[in-house]
OpenMM code with the backbone's topology and positions (N, CA, C; nanometers):
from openmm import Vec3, app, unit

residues = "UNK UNK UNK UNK UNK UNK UNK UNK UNK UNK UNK UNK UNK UNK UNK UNK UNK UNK UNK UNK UNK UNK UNK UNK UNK UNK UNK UNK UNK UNK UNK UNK UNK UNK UNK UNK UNK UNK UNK UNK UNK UNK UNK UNK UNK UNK UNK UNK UNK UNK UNK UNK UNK UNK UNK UNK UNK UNK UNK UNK UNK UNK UNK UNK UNK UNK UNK UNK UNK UNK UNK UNK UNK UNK UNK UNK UNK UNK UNK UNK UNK UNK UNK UNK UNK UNK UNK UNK UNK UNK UNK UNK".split()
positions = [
    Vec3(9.1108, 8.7619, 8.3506),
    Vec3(9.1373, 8.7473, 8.2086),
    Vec3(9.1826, 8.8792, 8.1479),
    Vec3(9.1011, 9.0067, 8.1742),
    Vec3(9.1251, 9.1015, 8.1271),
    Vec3(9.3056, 9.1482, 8.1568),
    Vec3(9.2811, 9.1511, 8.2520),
    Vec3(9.4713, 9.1791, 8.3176),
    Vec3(9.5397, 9.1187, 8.2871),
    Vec3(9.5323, 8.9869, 8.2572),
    Vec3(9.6600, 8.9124, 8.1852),
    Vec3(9.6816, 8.9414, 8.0859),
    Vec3(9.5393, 8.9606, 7.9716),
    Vec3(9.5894, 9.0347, 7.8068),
    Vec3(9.6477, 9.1537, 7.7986),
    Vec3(9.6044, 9.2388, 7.9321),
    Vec3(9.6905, 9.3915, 7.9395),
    Vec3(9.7865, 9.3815, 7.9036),
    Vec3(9.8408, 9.2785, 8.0438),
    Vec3(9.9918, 9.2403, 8.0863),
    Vec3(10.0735, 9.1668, 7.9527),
    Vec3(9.9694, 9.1186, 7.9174),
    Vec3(10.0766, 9.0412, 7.7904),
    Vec3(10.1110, 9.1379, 7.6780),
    Vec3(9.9875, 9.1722, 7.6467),
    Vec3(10.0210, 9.2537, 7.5379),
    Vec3(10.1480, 9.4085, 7.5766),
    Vec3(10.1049, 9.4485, 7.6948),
    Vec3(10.2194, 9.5377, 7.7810),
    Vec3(10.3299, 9.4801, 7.6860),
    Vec3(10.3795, 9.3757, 7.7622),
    Vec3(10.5250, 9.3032, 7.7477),
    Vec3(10.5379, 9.2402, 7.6434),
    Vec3(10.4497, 9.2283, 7.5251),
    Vec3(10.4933, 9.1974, 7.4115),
    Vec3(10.5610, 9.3445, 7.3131),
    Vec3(10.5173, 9.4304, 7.3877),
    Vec3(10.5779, 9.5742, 7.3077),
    Vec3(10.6935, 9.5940, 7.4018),
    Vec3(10.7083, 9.5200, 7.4902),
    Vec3(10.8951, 9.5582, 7.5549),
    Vec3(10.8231, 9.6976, 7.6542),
    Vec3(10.6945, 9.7072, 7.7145),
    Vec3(10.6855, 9.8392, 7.7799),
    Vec3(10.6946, 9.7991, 7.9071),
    Vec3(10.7198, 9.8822, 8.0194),
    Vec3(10.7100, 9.8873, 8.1240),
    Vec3(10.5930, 9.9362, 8.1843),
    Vec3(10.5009, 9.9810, 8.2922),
    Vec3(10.3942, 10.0397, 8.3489),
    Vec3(10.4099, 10.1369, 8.3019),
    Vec3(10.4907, 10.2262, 8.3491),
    Vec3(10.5408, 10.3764, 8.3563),
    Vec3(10.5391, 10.4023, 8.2479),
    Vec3(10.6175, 10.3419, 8.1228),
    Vec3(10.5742, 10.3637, 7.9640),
    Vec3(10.4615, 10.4161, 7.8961),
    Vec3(10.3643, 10.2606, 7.9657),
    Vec3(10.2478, 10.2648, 7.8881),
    Vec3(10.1715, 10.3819, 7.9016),
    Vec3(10.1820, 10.3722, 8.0629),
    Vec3(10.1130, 10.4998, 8.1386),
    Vec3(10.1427, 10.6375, 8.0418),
    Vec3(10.2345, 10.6371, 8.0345),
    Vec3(10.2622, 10.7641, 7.9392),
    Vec3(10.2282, 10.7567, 7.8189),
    Vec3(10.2275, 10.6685, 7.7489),
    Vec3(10.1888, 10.6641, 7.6408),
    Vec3(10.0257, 10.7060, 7.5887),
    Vec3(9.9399, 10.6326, 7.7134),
    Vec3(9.7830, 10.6314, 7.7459),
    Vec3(9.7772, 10.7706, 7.8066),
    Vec3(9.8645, 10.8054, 7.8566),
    Vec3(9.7864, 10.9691, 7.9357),
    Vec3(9.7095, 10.9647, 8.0364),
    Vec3(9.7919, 10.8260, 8.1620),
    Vec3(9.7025, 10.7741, 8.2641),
    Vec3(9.8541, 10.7563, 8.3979),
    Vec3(9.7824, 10.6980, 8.4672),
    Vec3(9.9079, 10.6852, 8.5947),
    Vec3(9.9690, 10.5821, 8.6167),
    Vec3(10.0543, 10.5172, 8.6006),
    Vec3(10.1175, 10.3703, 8.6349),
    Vec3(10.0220, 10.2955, 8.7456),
    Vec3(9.9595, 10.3440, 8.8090),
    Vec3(9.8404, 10.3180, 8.9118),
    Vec3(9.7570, 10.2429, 8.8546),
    Vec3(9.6732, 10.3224, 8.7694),
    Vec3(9.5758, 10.3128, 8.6153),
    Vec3(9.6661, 10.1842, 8.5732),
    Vec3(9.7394, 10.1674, 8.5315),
    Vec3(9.7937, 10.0178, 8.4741),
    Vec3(9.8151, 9.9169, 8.6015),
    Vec3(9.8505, 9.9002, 8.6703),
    Vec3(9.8743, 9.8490, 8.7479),
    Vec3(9.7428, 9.8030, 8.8161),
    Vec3(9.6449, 9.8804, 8.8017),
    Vec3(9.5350, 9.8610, 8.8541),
    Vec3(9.4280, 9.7276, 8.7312),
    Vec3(9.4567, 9.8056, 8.6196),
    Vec3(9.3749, 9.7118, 8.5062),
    Vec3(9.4872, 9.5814, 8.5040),
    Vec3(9.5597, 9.5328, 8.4938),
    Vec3(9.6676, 9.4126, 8.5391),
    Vec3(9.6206, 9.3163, 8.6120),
    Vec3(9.5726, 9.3970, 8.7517),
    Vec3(9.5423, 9.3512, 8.8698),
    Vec3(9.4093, 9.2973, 8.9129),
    Vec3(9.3481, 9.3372, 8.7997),
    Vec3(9.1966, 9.3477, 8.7591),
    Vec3(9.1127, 9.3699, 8.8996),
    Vec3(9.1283, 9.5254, 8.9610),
    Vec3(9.0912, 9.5984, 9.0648),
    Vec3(8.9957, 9.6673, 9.0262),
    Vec3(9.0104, 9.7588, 8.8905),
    Vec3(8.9318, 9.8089, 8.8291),
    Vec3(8.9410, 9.7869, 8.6920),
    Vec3(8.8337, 9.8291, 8.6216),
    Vec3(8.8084, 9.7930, 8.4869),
    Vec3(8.8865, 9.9529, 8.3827),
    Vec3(8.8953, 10.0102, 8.2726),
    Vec3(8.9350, 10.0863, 8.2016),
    Vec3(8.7982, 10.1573, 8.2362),
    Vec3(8.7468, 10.2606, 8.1764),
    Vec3(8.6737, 10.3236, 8.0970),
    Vec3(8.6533, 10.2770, 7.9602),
    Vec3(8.5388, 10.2958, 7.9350),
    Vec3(8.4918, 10.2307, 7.8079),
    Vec3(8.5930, 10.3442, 7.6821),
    Vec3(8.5799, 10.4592, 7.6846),
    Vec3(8.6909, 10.5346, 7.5970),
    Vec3(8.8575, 10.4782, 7.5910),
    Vec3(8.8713, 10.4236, 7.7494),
    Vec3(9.0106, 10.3841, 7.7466),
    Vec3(9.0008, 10.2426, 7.6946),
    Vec3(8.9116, 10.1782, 7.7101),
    Vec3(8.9229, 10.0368, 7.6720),
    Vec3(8.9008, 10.0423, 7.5229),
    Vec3(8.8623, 10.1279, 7.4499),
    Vec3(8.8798, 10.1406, 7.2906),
    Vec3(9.0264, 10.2044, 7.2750),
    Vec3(9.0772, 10.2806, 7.3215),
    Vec3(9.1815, 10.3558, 7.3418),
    Vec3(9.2940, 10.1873, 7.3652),
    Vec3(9.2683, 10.1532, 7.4483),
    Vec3(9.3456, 10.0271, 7.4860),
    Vec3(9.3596, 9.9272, 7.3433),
    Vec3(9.2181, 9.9041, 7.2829),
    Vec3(9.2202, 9.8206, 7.1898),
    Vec3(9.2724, 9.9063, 7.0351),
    Vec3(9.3210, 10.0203, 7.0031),
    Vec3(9.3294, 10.0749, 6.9162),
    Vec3(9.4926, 10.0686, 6.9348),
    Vec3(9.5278, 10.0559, 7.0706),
    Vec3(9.7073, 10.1098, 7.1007),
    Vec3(9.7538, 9.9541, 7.0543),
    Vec3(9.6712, 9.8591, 7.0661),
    Vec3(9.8020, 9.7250, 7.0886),
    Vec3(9.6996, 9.6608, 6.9212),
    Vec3(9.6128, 9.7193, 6.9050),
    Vec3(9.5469, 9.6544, 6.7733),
    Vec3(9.5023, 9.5129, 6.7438),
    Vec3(9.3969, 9.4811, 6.8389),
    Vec3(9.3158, 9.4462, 6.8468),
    Vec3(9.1591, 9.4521, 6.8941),
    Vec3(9.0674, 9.3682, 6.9031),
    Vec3(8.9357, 9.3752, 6.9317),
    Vec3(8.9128, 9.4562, 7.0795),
    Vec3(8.8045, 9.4610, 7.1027),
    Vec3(8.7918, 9.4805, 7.2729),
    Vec3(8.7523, 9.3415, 7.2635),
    Vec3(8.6703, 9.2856, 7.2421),
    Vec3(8.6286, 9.1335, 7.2531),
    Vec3(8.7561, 9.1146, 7.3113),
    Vec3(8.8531, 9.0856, 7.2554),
    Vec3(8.9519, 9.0088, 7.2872),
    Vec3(9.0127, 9.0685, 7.3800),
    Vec3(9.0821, 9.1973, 7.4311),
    Vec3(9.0654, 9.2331, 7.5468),
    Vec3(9.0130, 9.2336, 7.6690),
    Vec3(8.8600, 9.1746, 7.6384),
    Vec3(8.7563, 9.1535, 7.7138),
    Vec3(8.7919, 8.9835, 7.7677),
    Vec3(8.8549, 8.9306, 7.6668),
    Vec3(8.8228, 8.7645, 7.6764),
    Vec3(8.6962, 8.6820, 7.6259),
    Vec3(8.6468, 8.7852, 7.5011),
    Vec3(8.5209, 8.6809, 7.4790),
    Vec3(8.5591, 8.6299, 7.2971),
    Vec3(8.6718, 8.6538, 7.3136),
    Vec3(8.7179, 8.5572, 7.1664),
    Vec3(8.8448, 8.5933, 7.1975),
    Vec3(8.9119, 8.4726, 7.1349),
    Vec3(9.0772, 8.4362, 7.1013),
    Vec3(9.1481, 8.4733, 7.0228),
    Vec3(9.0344, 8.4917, 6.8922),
    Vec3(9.1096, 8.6044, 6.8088),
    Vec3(9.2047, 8.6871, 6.8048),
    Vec3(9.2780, 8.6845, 6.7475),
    Vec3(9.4245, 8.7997, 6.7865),
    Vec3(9.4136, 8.8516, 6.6653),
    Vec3(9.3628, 8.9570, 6.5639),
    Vec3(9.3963, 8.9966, 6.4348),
    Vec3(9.4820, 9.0965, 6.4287),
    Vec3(9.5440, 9.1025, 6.3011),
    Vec3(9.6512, 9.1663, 6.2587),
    Vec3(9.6083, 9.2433, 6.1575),
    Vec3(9.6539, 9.3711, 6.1731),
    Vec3(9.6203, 9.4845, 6.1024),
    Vec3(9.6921, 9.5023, 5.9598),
    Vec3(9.5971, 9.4444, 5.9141),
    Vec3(9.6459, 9.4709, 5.7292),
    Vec3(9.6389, 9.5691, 5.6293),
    Vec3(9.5779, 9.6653, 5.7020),
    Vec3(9.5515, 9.8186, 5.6108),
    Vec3(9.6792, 9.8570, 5.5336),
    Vec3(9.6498, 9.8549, 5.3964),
    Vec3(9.7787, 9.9095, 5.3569),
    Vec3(9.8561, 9.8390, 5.2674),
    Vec3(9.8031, 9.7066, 5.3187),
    Vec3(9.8793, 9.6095, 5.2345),
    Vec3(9.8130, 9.5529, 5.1115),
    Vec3(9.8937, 9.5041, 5.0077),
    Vec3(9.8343, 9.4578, 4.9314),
    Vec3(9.7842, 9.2859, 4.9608),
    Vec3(9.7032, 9.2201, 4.8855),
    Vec3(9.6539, 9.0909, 4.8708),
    Vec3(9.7413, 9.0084, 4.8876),
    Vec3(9.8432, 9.0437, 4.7747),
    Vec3(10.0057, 8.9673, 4.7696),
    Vec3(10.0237, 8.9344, 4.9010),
    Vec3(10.0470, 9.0700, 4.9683),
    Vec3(10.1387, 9.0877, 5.1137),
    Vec3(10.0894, 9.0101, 5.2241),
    Vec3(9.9256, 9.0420, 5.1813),
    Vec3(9.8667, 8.9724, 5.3694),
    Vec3(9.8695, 8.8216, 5.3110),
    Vec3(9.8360, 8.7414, 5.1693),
    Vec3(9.9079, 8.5875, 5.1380),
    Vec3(10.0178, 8.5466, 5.1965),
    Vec3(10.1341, 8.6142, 5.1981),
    Vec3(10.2667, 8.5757, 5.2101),
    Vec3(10.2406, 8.5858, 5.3978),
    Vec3(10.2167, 8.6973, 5.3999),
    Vec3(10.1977, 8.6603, 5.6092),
    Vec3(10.1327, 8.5436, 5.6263),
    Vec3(9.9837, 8.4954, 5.5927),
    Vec3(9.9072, 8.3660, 5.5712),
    Vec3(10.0090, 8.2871, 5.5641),
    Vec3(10.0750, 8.2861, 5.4738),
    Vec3(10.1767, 8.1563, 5.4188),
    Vec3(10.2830, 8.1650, 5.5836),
    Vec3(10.3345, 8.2651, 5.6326),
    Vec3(10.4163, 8.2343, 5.7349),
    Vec3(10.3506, 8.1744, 5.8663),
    Vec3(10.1953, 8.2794, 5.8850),
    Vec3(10.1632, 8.1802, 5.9809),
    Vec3(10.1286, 8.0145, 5.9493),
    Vec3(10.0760, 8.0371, 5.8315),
    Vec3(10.0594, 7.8351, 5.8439),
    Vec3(10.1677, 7.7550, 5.8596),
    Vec3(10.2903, 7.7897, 5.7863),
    Vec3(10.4289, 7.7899, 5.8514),
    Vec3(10.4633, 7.7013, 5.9730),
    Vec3(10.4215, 7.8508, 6.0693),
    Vec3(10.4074, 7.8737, 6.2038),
    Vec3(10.3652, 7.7004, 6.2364),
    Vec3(10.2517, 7.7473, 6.2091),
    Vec3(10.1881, 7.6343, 6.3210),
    Vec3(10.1856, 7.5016, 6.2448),
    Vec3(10.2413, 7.4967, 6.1024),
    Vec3(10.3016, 7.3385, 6.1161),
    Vec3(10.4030, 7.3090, 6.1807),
    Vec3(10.4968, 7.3769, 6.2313),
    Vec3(10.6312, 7.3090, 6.2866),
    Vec3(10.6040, 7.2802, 6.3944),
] * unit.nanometer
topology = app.Topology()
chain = topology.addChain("A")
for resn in residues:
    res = topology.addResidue(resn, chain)
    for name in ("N", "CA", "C"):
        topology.addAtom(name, app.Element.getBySymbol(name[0]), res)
């Protein structure tokens, strides 16, 4: 479970291993490895992990589905009108 949300979330930012790796300050190994679910992160990297793609560790973890979206910043107005697109969303 854990490696597939890596992997997804990886490729929902368009990154490659080698990217991320750089990005994290780790080895394409280190990714390739949490993917593969060989080894687990470090608990620093797995906050580190959940702070880069912005979400929970829970959900990283797989113990909720939750996907939240980071609204800091925005006004009331703003995060309504996202609300309004996802319900949108998932009527069509």
């Amino acid at each position: 479970m854990f490696g597939d949300q890596i992997k997804n979330l990886r490729m929902s930012k368009c990154l490659n291993q080698v990217e991320m790796a750089k990005i994290l300050g780790v080895t394409k190994q280190s990714v390739s490895n949490w993917e593969n679910e060989n080894i687990m992160p470090s608990v620093d990297m797995l906050i580190k992990l959940s702070q880069f793609f912005n979400v929970s560790t829970d959900y990283l973890l797989g113990l909720t589905e939750k996907h939240a979206l980071n609204t800091e910043g925005l006004s009331e107005i703003q995060i309504a009108h996202i609300q309004n697109i996802i319900n949108d969303i998932r009527e069509s």
